[in-house]
C-alpha atoms as a printed R data frame, in Angstrom:
    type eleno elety resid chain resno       x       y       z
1   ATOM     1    CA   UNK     A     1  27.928  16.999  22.009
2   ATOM     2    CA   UNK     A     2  27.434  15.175  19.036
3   ATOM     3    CA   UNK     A     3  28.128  17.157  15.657
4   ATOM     4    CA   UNK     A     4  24.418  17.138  13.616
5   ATOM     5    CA   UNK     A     5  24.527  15.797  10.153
6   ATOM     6    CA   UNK     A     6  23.652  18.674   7.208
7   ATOM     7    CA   UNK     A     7  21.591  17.465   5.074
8   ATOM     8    CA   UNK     A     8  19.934  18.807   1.983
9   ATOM     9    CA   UNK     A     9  16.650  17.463   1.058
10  ATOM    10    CA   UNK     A    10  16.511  17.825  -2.757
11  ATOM    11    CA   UNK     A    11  12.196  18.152  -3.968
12  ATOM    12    CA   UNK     A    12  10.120  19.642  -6.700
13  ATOM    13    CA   UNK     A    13  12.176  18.760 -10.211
14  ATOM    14    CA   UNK     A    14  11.509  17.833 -14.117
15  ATOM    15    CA   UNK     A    15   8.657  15.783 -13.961
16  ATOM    16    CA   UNK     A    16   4.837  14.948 -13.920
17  ATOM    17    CA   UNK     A    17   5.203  14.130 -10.437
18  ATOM    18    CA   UNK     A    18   6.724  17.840  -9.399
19  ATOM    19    CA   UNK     A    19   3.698  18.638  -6.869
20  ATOM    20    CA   UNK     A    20   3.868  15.036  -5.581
21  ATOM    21    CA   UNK     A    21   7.644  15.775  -4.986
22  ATOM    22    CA   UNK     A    22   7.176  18.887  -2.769
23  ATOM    23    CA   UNK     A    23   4.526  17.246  -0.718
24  ATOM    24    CA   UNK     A    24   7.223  14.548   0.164
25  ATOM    25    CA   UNK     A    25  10.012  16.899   0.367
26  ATOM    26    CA   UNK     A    26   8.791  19.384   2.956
27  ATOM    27    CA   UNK     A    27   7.302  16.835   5.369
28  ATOM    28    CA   UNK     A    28  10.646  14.930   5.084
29  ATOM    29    CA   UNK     A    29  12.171  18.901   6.086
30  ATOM    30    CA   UNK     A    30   9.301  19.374   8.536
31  ATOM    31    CA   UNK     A    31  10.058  15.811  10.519
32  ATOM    32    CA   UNK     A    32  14.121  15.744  10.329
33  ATOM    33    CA   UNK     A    33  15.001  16.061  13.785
34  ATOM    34    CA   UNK     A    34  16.363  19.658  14.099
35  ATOM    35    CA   UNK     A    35  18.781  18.369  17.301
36  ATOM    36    CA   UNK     A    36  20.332  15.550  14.978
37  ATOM    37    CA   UNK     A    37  20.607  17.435  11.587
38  ATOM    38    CA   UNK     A    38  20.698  20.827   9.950
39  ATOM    39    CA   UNK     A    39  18.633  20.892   7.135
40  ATOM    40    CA   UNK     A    40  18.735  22.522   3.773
41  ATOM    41    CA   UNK     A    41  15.649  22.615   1.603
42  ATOM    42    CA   UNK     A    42  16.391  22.772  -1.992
43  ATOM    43    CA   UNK     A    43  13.848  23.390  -4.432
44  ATOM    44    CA   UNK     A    44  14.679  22.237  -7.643
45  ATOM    45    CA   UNK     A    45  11.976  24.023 -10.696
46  ATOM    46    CA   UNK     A    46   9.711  22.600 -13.093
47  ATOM    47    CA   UNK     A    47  11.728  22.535 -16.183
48  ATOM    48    CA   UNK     A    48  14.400  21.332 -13.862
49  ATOM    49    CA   UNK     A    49  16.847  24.771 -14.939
50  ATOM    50    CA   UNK     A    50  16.934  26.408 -11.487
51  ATOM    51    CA   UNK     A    51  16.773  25.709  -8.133
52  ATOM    52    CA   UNK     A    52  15.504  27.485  -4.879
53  ATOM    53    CA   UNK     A    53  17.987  27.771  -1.954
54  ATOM    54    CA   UNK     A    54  16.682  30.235   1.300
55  ATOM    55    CA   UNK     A    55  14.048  31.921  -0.624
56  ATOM    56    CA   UNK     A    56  16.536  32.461  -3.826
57  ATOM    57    CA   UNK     A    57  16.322  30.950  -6.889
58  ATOM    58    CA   UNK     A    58  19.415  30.007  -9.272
59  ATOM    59    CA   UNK     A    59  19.825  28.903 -12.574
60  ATOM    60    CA   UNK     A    60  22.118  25.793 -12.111
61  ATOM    61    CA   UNK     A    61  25.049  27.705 -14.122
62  ATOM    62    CA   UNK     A    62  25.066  30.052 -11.115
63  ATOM    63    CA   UNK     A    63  26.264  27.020  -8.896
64  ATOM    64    CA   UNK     A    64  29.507  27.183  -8.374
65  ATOM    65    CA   UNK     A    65  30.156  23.995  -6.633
66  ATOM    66    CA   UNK     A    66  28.250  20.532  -4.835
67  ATOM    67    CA   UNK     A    67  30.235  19.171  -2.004
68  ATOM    68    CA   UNK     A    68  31.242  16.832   0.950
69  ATOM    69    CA   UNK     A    69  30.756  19.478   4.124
70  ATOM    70    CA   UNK     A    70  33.752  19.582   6.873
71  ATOM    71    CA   UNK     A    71  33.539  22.454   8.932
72  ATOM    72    CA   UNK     A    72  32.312  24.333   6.520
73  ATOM    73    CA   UNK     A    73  29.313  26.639   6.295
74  ATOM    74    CA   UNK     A    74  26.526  25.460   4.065
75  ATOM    75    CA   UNK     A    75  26.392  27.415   2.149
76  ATOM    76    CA   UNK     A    76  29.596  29.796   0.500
77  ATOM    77    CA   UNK     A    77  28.242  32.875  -0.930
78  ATOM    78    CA   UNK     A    78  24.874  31.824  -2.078
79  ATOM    79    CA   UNK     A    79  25.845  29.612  -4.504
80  ATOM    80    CA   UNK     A    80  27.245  26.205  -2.773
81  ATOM    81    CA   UNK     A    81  25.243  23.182  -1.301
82  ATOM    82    CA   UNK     A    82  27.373  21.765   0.461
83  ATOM    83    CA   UNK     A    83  26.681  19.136   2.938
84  ATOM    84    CA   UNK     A    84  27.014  15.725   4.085
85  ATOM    85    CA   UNK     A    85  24.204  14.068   2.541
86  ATOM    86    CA   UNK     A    86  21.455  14.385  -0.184
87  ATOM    87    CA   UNK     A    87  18.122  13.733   0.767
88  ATOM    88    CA   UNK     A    88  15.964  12.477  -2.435
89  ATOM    89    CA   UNK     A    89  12.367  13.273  -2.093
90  ATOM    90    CA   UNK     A    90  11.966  13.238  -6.186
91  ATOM    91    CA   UNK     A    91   9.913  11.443  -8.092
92  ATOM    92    CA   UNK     A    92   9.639  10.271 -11.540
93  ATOM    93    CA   UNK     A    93  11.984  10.898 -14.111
94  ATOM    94    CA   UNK     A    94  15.313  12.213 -13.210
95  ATOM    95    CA   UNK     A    95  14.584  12.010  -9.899
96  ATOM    96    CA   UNK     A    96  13.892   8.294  -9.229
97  ATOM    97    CA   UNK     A    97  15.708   6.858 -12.760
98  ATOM    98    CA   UNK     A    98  19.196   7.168 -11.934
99  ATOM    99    CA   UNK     A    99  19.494  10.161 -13.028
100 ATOM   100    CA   UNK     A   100  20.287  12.782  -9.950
101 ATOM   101    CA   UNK     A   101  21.830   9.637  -8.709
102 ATOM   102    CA   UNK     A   102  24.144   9.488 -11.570
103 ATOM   103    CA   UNK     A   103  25.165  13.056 -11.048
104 ATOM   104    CA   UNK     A   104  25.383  12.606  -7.104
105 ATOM   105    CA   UNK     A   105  27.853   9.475  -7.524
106 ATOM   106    CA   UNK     A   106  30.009  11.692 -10.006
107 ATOM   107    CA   UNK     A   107  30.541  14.928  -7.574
108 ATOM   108    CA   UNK     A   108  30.821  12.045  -4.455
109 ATOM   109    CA   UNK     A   109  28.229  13.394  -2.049
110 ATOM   110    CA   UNK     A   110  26.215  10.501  -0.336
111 ATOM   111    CA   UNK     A   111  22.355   9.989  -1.460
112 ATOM   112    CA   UNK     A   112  19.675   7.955   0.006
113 ATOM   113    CA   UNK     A   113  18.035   5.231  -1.687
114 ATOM   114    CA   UNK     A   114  18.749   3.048  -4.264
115 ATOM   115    CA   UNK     A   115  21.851   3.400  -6.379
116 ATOM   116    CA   UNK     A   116  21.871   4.712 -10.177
117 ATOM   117    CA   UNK     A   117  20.901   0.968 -11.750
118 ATOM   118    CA   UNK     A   118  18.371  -0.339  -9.613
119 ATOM   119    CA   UNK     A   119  16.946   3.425  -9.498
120 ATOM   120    CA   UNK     A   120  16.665   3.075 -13.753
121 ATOM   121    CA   UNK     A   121  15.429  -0.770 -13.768
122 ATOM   122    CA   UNK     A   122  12.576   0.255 -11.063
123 ATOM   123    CA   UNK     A   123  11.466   3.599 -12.981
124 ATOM   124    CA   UNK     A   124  11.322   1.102 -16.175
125 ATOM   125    CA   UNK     A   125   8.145  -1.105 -16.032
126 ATOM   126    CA   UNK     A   126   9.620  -3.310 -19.076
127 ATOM   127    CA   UNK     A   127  13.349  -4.491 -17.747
128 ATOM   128    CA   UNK     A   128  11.963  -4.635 -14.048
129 ATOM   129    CA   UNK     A   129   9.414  -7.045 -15.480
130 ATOM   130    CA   UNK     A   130  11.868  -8.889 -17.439
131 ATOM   131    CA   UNK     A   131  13.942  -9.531 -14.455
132 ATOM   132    CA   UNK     A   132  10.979 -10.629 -12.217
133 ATOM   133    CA   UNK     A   133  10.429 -13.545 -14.315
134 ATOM   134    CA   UNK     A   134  13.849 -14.615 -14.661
135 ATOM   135    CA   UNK     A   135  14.012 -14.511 -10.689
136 ATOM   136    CA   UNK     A   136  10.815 -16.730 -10.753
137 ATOM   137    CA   UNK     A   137   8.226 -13.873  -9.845
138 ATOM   138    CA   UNK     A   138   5.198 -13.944 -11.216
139 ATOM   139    CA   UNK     A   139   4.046 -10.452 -13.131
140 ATOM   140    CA   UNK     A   140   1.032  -9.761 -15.101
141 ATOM   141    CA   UNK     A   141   0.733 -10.659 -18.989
142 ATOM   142    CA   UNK     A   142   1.523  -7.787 -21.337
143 ATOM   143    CA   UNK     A   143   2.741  -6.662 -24.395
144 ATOM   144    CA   UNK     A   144   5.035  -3.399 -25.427
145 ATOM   145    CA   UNK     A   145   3.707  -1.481 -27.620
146 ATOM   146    CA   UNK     A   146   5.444   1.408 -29.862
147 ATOM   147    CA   UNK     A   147   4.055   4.364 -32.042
148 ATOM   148    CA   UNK     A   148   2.459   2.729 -35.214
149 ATOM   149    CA   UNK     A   149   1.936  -0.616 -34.051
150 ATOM   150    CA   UNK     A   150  -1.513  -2.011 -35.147
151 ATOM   151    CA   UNK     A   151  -4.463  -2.430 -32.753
152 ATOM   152    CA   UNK     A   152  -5.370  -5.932 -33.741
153 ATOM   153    CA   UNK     A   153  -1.849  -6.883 -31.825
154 ATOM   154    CA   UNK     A   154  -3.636  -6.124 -28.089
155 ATOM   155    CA   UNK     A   155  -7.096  -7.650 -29.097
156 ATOM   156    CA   UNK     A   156  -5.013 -11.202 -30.426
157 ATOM   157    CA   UNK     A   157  -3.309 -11.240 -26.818
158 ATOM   158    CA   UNK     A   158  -5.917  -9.763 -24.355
159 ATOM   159    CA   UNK     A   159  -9.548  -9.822 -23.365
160 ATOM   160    CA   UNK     A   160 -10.997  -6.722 -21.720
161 ATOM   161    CA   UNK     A   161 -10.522  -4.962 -19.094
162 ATOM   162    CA   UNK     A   162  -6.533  -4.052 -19.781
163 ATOM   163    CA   UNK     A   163  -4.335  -1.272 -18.384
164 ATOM   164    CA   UNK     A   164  -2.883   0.839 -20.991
165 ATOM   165    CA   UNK     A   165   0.339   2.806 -19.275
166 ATOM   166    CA   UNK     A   166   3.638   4.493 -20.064
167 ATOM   167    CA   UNK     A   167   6.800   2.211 -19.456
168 ATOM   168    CA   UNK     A   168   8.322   5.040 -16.972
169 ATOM   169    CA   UNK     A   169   5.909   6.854 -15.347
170 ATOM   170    CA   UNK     A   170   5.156   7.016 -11.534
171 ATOM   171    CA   UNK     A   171   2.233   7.481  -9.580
172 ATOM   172    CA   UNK     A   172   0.301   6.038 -12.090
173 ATOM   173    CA   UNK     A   173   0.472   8.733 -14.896
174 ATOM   174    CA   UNK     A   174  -0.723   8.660 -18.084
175 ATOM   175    CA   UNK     A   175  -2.219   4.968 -16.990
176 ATOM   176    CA   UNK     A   176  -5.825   4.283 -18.081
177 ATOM   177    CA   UNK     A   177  -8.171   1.402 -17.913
178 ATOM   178    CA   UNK     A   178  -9.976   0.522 -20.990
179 ATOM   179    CA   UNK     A   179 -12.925  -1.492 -20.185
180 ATOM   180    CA   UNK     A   180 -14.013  -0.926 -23.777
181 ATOM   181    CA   UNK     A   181 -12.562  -1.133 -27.122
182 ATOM   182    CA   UNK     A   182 -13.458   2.133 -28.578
183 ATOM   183    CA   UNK     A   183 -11.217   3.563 -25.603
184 ATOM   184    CA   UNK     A   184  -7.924   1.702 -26.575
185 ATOM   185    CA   UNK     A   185  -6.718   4.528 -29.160
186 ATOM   186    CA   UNK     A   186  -6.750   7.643 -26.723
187 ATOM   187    CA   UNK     A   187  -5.542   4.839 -23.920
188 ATOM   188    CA   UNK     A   188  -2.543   4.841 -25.958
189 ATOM   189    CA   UNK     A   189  -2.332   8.613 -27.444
190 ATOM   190    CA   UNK     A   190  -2.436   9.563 -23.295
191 ATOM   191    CA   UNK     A   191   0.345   7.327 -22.891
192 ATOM   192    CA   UNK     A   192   2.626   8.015 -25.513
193 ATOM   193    CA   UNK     A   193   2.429  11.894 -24.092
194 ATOM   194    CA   UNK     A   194   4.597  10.468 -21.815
195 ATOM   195    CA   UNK     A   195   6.761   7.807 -22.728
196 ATOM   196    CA   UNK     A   196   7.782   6.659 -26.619
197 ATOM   197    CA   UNK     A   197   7.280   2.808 -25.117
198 ATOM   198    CA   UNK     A   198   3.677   1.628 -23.932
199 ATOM   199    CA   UNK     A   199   2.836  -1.139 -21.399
200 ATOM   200    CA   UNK     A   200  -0.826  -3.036 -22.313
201 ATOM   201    CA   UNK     A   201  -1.386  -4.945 -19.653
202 ATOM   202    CA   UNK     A   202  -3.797  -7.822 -18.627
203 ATOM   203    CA   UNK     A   203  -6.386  -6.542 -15.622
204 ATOM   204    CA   UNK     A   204  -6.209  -9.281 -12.726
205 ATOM   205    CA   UNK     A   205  -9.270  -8.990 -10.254
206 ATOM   206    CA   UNK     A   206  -7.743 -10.086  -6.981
207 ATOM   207    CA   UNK     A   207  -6.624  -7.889  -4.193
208 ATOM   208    CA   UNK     A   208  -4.345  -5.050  -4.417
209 ATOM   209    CA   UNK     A   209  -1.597  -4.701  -1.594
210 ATOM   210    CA   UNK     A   210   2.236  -2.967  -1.210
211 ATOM   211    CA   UNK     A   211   4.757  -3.894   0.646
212 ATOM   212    CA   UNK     A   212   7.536  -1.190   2.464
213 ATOM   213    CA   UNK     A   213  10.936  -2.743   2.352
214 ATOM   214    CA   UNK     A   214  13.792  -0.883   4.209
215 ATOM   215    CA   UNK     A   215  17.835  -1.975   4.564
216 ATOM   216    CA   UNK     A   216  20.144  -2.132   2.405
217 ATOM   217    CA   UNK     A   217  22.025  -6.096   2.443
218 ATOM   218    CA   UNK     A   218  19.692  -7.656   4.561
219 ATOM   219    CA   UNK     A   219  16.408  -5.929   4.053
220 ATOM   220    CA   UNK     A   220  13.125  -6.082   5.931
221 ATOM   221    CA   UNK     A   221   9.338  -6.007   4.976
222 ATOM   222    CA   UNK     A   222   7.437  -3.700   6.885
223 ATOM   223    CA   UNK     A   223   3.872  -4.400   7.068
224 ATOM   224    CA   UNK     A   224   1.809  -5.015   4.132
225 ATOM   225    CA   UNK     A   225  -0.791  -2.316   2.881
226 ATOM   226    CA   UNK     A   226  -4.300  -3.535   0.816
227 ATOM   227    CA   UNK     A   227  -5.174  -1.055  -1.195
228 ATOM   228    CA   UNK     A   228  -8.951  -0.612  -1.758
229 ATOM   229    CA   UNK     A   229  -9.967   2.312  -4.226
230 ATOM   230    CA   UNK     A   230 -13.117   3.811  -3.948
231 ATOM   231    CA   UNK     A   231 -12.393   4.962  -7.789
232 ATOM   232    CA   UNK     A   232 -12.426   2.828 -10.738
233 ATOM   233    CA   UNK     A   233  -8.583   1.573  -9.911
234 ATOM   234    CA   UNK     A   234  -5.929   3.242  -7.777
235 ATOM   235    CA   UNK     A   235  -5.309   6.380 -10.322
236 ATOM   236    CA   UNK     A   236  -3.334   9.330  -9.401
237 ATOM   237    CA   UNK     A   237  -6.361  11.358  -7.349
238 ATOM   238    CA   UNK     A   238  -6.787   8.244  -5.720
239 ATOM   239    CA   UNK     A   239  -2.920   7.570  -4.266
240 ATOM   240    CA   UNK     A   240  -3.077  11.433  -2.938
241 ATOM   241    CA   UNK     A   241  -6.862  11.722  -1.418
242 ATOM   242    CA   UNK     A   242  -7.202  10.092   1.220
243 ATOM   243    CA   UNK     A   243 -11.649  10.219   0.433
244 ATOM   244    CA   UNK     A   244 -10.653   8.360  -2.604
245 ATOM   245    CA   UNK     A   245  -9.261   5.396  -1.089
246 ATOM   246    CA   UNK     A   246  -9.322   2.777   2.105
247 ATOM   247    CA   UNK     A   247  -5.553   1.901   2.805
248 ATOM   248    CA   UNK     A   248  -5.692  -1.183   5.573
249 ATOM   249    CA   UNK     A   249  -3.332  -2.112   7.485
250 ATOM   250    CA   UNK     A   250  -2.162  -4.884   7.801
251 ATOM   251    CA   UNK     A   251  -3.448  -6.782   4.067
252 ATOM   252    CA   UNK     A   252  -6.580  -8.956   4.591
253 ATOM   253    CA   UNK     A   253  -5.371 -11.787   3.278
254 ATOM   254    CA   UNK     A   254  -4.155 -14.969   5.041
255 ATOM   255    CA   UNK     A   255  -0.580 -15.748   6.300
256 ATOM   256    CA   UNK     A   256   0.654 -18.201   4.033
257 ATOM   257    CA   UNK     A   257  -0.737 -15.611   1.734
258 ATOM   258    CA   UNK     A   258   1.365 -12.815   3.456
259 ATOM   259    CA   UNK     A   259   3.868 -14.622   3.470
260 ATOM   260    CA   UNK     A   260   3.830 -15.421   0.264
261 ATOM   261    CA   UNK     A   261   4.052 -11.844  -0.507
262 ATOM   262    CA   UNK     A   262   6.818 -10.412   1.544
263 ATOM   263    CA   UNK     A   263   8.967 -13.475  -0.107
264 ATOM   264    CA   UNK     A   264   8.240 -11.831  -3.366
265 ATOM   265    CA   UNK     A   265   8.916  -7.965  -2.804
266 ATOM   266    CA   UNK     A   266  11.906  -8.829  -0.718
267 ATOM   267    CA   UNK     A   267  12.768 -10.788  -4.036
268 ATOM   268    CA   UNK     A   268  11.775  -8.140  -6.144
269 ATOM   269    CA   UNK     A   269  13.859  -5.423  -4.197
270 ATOM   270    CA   UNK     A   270  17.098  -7.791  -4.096
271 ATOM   271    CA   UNK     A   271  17.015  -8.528  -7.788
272 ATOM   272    CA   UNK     A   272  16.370  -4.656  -8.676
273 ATOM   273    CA   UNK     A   273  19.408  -4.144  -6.276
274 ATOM   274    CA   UNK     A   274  17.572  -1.463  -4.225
275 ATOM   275    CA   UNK     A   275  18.790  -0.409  -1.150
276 ATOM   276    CA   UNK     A   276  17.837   1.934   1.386
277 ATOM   277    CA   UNK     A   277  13.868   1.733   1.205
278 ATOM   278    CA   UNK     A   278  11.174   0.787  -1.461
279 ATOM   279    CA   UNK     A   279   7.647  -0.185  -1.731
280 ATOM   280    CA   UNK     A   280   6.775  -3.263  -3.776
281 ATOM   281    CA   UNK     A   281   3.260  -3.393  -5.343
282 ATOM   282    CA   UNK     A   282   1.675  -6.522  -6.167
283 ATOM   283    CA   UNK     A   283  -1.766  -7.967  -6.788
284 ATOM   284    CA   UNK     A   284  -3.015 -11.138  -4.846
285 ATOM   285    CA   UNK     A   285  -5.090 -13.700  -6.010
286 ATOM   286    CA   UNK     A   286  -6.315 -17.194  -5.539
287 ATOM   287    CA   UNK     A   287  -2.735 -18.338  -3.900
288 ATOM   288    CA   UNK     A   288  -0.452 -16.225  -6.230
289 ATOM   289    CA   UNK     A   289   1.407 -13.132  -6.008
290 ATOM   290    CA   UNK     A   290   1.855 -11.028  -9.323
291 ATOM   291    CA   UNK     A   291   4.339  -7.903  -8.781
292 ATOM   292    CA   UNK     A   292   3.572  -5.003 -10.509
293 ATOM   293    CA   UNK     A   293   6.645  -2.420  -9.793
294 ATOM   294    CA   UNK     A   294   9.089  -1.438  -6.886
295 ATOM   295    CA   UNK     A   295   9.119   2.018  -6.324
296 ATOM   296    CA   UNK     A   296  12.352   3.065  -5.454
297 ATOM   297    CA   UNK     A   297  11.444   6.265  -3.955
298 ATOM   298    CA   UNK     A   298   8.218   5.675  -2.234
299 ATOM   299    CA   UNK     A   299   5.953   8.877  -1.676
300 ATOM   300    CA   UNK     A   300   6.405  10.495   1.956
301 ATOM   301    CA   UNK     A   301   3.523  12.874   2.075
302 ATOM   302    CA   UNK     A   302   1.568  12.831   4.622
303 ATOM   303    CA   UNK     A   303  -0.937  10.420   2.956
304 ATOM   304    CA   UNK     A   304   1.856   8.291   1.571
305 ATOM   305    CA   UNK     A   305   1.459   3.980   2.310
306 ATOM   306    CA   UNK     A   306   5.346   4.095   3.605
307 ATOM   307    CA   UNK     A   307   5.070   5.966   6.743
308 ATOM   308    CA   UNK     A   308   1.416   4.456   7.489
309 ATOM   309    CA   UNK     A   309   2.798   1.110   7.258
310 ATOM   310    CA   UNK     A   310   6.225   1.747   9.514
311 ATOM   311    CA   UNK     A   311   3.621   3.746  11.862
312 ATOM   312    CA   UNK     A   312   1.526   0.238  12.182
313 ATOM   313    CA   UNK     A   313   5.392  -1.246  12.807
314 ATOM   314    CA   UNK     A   314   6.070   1.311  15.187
315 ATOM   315    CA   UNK     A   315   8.396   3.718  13.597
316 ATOM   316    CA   UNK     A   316   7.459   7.306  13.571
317 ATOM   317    CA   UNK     A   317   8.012   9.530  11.044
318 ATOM   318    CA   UNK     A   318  11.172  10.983  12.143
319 ATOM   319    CA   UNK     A   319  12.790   7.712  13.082
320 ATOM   320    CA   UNK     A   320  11.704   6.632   9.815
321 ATOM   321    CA   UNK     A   321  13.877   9.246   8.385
322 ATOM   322    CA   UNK     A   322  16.727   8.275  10.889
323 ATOM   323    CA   UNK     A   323  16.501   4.863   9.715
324 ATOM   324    CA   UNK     A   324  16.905   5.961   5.483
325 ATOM   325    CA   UNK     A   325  19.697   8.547   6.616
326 ATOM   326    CA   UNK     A   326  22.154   5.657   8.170
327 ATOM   327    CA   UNK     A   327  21.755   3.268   5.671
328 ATOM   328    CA   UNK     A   328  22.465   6.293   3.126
329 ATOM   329    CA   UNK     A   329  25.480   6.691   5.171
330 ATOM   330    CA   UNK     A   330  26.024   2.560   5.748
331 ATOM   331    CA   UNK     A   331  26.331   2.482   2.372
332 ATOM   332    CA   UNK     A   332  29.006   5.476   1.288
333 ATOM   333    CA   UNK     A   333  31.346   3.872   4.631
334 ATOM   334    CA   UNK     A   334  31.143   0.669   2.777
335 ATOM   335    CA   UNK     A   335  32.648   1.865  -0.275
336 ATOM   336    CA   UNK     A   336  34.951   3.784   1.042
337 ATOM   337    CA   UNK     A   337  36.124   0.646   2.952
338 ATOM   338    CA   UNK     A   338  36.163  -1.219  -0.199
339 ATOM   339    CA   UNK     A   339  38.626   1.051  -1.701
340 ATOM   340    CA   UNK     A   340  42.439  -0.192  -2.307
């Protein structure tokens, strides 16, 4: 009989996005297949200084140790993950900017997802940006904008409506949409609360869509999402009520159009140097393609676009998981073979 695979699916953490995180995290624990892997939930706090590991918490000084599992138990009195592979189900900052993924690369326990770099450029909205264009992507107009900057800068570049949002921020936090300029100053003051860098950015009225990606060298769209919010734009009570927004399947736009678009997030992803899985947003209109972000951690709750879309394609959920899991794994027996 095959040996299962312990895995410890890491949720919760430092960020805005903490809720968001647990949704993801105990649906990916509720649809790992129990005959291929043995699980280990672990709960990581708020103010990201102690963790929850079978119903007890630790402060991270208690933890002794993070290891590679043999034949070893999971856990060694109470106070060692140990196992073969770290789930991510994090969001935001230092879960999806390189962060745990720095710390997992430097204790040599296998992640999935995207590596420390691309995890950092994806999380920031200004270098990813930067690199789109040199890769020949088209990305929205905008302007960076820091604490004391004048107003008259936006109103010289832009015409209303603009986004207004924080240069590392997920799930749409501490974004607004000013439609008027009396709401550009607490636009900003909401962003800065979250980042010391601010995105303005121009609005462009086509149609919104996302694209899955999953592999690591040779990576494949999944099907392509539009995105139609029933709110104002697709805010953060939008992207986790599923009243609040129609999510179609596939995109109604045209092939060449399609097309068009899974050339650009597969571009997107490859320049970022994701691998693993991602979801590229972009905005479609007339015949162009603007991309907005990859998220390198896509959302996996229950009313997340990734496992809709790879439902439409004919994964289910816990094959979806399979599939993130081996090229995790893919990955660390690459580098291992790489070594002299």
């Amino acid at each position: 009989m095959k040996r299962k695979i312990k895995v410890a699916v890491l949720m919760g953490g430092k960020s805005s996005e903490h809720k968001i995180s647990l949704m993801s995290g105990r649906e990916v624990v509720k649809n790992l297949d129990p005959k291929r892997y043995d699980v280990l939930p672990v709960i990581i706090s708020s103010d990201g200084r102690s963790f929850q590991l079978n119903n007890r918490k630790y402060s991270f000084s208690q933890l002794s140790s993070i290891r590679q599992a043999q034949d070893d138990p999971e856990l060694t009195e109470g106070s060692t993950i140990n196992c073969q592979l770290f789930f991510i189900a994090m969001h935001g900052p230092y879960g999806e900017d390189g962060t745990i993924q720095g710390f997992l690369e430097l204790v040599g326990v296998p992640y999935t997802g995207s590596g420390v770099l691309a995890s950092a450029l994806g999380m920031d909205k200004i270098s990813s940006k930067k690199l789109f264009t040199q890769a020949g992507l088209k990305v929205p107009s905008y302007l960076l904008f820091k604490k004391g900057n004048q107003l008259k800068k936006v109103w010289q570049k832009f015409r209303l409506p603009i986004f207004v949002k924080p240069h590392n921020q997920g799930s749409s936090v501490g974004t607004t949409k000013v439609n008027k300029k009396n709401q550009l100053s607490k636009a900003l003051t909401n962003a800065f609360n979250f980042s010391d860098l601010v995105l303005v950015e121009e609005f462009i009225d086509g149609t919104e869509i996302t694209c899955p990606i999953l592999g690591n060298n040779k990576p494949q769209a999944l099907p392509q999402i539009e995105i139609a919010p029933k709110t104002e734009y697709f805010d953060y009570q939008a992207k986790y009520n599923e009243r609040l927004c129609d999510e179609i399947v596939p995109a109604r736009i045209s092939k060449s159009l399609t097309k068009k678009a899974q050339e650009a997030a597969l571009t997107a992803y490859r320049t970022l140097g994701c691998r693993g899985f991602g979801r590229v947003d972009m905005i479609a209109k007339d015949n162009n393609i603007y991309v907005l972000e990859v998220n390198t951690i896509p959302g996996l709750t229950p009313v997340s676009l990734f496992p809709k879309s790879a439902a439409y394609a004919g994964i289910s959920y816990p094959k979806l998981l399979d599939k993130i899991i081996n090229f995790a794994l893919e990955k660390k027996l690459k580098t291992f073979s790489q070594k002299p």
